[in-house]
C-alpha positions as CSV (number, residue, x, y, z in Angstrom):
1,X,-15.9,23.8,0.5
2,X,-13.2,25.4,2.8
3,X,-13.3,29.3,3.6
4,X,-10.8,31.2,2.4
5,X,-9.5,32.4,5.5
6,X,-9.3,28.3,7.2
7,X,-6.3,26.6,7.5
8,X,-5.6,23.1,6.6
9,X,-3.5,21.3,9.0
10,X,-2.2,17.5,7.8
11,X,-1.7,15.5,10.7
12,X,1.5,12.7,9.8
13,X,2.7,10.3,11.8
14,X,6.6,9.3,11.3
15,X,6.8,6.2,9.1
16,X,8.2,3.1,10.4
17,X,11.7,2.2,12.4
18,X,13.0,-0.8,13.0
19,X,12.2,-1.1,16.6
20,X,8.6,0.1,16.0
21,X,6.5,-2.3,18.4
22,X,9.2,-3.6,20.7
23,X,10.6,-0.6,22.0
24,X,9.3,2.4,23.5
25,X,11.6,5.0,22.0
26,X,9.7,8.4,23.5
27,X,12.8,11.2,22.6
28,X,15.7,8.8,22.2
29,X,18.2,10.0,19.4
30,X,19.3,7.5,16.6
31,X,16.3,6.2,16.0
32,X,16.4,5.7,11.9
33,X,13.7,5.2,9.1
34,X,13.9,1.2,7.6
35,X,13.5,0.5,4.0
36,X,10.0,0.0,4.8
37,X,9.6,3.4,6.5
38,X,11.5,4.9,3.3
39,X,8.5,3.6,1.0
40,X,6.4,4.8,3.0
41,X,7.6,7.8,3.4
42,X,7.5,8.4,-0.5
43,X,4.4,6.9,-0.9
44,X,3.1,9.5,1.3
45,X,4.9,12.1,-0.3
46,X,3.2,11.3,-4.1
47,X,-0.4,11.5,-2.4
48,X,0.3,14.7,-0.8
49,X,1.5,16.2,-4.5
50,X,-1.9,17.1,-4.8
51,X,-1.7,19.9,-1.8
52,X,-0.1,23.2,-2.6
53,X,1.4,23.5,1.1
54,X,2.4,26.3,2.3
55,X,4.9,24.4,4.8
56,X,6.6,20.9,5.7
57,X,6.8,21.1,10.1
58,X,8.4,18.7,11.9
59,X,9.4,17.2,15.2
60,X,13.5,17.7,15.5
61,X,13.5,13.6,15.9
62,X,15.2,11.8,13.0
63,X,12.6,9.4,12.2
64,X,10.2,12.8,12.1
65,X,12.9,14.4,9.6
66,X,13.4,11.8,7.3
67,X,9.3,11.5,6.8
68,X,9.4,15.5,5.9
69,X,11.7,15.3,3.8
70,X,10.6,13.6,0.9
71,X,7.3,15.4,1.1
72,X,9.2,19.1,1.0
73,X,10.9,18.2,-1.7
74,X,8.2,16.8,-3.7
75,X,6.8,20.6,-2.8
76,X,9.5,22.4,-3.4
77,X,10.3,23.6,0.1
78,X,12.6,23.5,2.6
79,X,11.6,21.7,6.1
80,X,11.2,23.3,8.9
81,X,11.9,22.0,12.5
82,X,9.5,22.7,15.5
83,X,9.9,21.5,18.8
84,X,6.2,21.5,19.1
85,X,5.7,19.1,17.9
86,X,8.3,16.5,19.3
87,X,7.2,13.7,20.9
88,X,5.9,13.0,24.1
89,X,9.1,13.5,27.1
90,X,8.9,9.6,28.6
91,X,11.2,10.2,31.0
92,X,13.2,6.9,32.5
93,X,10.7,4.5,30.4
94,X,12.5,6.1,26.7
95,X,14.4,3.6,25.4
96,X,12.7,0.6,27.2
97,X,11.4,-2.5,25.8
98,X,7.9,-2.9,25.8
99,X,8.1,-6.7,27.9
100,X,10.0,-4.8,30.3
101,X,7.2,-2.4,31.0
102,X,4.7,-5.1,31.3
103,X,3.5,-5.3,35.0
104,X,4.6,-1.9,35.8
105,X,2.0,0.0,38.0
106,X,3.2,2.9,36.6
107,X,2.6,1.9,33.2
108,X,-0.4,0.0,33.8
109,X,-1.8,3.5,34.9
110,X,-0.6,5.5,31.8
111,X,-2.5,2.8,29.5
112,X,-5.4,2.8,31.6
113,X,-6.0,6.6,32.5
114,X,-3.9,8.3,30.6
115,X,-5.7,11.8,31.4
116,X,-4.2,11.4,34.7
117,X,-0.8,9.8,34.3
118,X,2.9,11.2,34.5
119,X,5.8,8.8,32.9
120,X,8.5,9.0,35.3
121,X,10.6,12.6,35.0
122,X,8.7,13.1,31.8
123,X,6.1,15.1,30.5
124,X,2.2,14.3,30.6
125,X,-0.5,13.9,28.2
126,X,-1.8,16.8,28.2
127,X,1.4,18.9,29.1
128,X,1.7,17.3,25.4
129,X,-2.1,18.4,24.4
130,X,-1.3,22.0,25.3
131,X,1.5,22.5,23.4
132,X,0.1,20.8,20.4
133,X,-2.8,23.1,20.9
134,X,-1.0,25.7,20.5
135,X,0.9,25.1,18.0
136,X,-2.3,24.6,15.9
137,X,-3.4,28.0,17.2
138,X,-0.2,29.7,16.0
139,X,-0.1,27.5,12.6
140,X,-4.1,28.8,11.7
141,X,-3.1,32.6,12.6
142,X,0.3,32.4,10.2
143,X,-0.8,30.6,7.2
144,X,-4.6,31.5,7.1
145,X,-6.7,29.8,3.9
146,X,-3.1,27.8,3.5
147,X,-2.4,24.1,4.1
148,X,1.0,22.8,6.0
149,X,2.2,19.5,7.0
150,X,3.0,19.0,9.9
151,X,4.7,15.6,10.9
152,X,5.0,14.3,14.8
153,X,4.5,11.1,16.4
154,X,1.1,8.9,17.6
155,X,0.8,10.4,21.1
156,X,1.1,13.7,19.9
157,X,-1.4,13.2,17.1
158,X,-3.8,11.9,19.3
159,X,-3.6,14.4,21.8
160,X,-4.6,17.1,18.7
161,X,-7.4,15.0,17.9
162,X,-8.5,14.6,21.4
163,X,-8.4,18.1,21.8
164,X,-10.2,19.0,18.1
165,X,-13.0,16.7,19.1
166,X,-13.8,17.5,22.9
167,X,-12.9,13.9,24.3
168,X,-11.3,13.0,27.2
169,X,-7.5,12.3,26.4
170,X,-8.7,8.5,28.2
171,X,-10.2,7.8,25.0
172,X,-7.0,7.9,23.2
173,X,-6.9,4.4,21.9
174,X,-10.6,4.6,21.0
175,X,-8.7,5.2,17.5
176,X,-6.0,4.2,15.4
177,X,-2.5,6.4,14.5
178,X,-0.8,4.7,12.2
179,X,2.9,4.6,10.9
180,X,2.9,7.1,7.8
181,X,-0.9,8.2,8.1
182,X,-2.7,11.5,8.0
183,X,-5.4,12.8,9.9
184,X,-6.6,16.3,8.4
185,X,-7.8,19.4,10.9
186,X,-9.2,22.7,9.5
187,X,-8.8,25.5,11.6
188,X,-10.8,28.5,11.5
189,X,-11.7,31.6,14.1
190,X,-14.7,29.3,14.5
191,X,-12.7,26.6,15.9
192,X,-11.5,23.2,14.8
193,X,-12.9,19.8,12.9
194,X,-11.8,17.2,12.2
195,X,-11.9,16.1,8.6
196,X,-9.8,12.6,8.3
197,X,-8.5,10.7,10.3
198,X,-5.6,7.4,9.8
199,X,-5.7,7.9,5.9
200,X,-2.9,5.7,5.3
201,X,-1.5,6.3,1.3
202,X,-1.8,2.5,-1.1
C-alpha cells in the first residue's frame, strides 16, 4: 500500500526507431517512431489506462514525444516537455554507427567504466544521474500521493535506477531497458524504491 503523500514515478523508455541497434543516435533530431514503435507505443498506452496520472513528461526528442503522446491522450492530458529528461549529450559519437565505434579506446572505456567516462564534447553519466535526480526530487515535491509518466531514453533510465538503488553507475548493464518498458519508482520524504523494473506491455 502506497502513502498518501508518495509519488509514483513511471519510468518509459521511447519505443522503437528504425535505426535502433545500428546507430548511436544520443540528441540527434529526426529521429522518428516505426510502425513497430507506433504499436508499441499504444500498447503501452492501454496498460497505463489503469493509472490516473497526474502528468505525461517527456524528453523534447521526437522519438520521446511521439511515445507520450498516445499515453496523454489516452489520460486526457496534454504533454509536457522537460529537458530533464533528454537524453544523454554524446558529443562527436551522436549520430555514429555502432561498427564504427568498435575499437575505439574511448568507447571501449565508456562500456567498460562508465562511472568514469566522458563521450567526447558531451555530457557524462552521472552529469546525466544528477539531473535525473533531480528531476525526481522536484517531480515527488509537485505531485505528492500522485503518479506521472515520465518518458526518456535507456541511459537516462538507468542512471535513475542506479541512483534509487545505491549502485555504482558501472553496473549499468547489470540490467535490461527496453524499447517501450516501464520501471516504477515511488518517492517519498523517506527516499526512493524501486518497485518494477523492464515491464514491457503484451
Amino acid at each position: 500500500m502506497t502513502d498518501r503523500m508518495e509519488t509514483i514515478l513511471i519510468l518509459i523508455r521511447h519505443a522503437s526507431h528504425d535505426r535502433l541497434g545500428t546507430v548511436l543516435c544520443g540528441r540527434m533530431a529526426g529521429v522518428t517512431l516505426g510502425e513497430t514503435g507506433r504499436r508499441e507505443a499504444a500498447r503501452l498506452a492501454r496498460s497505463l489506462a489503469v493509472h490516473s496520472l497526474a502528468a505525461v513528461l517527456t524528453s523534447p526528442l521526437e522519438r520521446a514525444v511521439e511515445t507520450a503522446l498516445p499515453i496523454a491522450q489516452t489520460q486526457g492530458l496534454a504533454v509536457a516537455v522537460m529537458e530533464e529528461l533528454n537524453e544523454l549529450d554524446l558529443g562527436a559519437w551522436s549520430g555514429m554507427r555502432f561498427d564504427a565505434l568498435a575499437g575505439d579506446p574511448g568507447w571501449d572505456l565508456w562500456n567498460r567504466a562508465r562511472g568514469h567516462a566522458r563521450p567526447p564534447g558531451g555530457e557524462t553519466m552521472v552529469e546525466a544521474q544528477v539531473r535525473i535526480a533531480r528531476c525526481i526530487e522536484a517531480l515527488r515535491r509537485r505531485y505528492p500521493g500522485r503518479s506521472v509518466a515520465l518518458v526518456s531514453h535507456g541511459d537516462v533510465i538507468k542512471a535513475a535506477l542506479t541512483h534509487a538503488l545505491g549502485l555504482p553507475l558501472d553496473f549499468h548493464s547489470r540490467f535490461e531497458i527496453s524499447p517501450a518498458s516501464r520501471s516504477v519508482l515511488i518517492a517519498g520524504d523517506w527516499g526512493l524504491k524501486v518497485q518494477s523494473i523492464n515491464e514491457v506491455a503484451a
